[in-house]
N, C-alpha and C positions, 0 to 999 in steps of 0.2 A: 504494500500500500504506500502510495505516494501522494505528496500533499505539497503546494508551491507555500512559499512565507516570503511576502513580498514579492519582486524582484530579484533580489540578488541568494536567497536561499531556500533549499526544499528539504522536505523533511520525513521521512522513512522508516518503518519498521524490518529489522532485520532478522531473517535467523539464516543459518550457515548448512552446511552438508552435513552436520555433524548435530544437528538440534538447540544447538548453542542460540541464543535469543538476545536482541539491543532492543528495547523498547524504543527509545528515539535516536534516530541519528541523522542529524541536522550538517549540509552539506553545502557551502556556500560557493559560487558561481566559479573558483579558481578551482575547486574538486579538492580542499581541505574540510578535515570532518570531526565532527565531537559527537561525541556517544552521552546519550542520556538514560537513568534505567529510575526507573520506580516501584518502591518499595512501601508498603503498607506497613511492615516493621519497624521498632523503636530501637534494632541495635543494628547495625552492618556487620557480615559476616564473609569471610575469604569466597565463599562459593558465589556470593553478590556479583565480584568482579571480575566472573569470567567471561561473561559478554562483552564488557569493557575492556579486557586484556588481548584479547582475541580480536576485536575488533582495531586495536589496538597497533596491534603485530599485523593485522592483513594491510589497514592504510599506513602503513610505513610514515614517510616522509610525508604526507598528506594529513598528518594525525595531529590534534590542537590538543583536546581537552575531550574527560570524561567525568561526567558528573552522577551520582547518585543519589536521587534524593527519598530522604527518609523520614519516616514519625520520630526522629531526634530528636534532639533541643542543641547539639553543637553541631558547626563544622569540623570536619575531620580531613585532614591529609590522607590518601589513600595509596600514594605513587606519584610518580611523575605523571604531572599534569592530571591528577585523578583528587578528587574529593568526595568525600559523602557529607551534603547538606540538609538541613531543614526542610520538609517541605515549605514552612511556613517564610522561610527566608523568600519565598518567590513573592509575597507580599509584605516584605518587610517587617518581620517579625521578630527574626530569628538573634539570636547574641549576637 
C-alpha cells in the first residue's frame, strides 16, 4: 500500500520475503528512507527492531532514521539513527 504526502514524499507499508514487517516507511523524492513502527506497548523490546534493522541494512546508503513509537513516557536511543518515542511526543507531550 502506497500513499503520496505532499509532493516531495510517499509513504509505505513494508514486509520483506522473509515476513519481516515496517509499519511506515516514509521515502522522500531523492529515494532516502526512514522507517517508522508502532507499538501499543509501554516498554521496547530487541525483537521491536527488526523491521527497523532490516530495513535498515536493505536501504544502505539511502537510510536517515528509524523511529518507534511507543505507550512510553521517555525517549530512548535505540542505535544509530534509531529511537523509541512517545506516542504522545507526536503532539507534544512527551518529556
Amino acid at each position: 500500500m502506497a500513499g503520496q504526502l505532499c509532493n516531495d514524499y510517499h509513504m509505505f507499508y513494508s514486509r520483506d520475503h522473509d515476513k519481516v514487517e515496517m509499519d511506515y516507511v516514509v521515502e522522500n523524492t531523492a529515494g532516502f528512507l526512514a522507517g517508522v513502527e508502532v507499538k501499543a506497548a509501554a516498554t521496547v523490546k530487541e525483537n521491536d527492531l527488526k523491521g527497523i534493522r532490516r530495513l535498515a541494512k536493505a536501504a544502505g546508503r539511502k537510510w536517515l532514521c528509524g523511529i518507534i513509537l511507543y505507550d512510553g513516557d521517555i525517549t530512548l536511543p535505540l542505535g544509530k539513527n534509531i529511537w523509541a518515542a512517545p506516542l504522545s511526543s507526536l503532539w507534544g507531550n512527551a518529556p
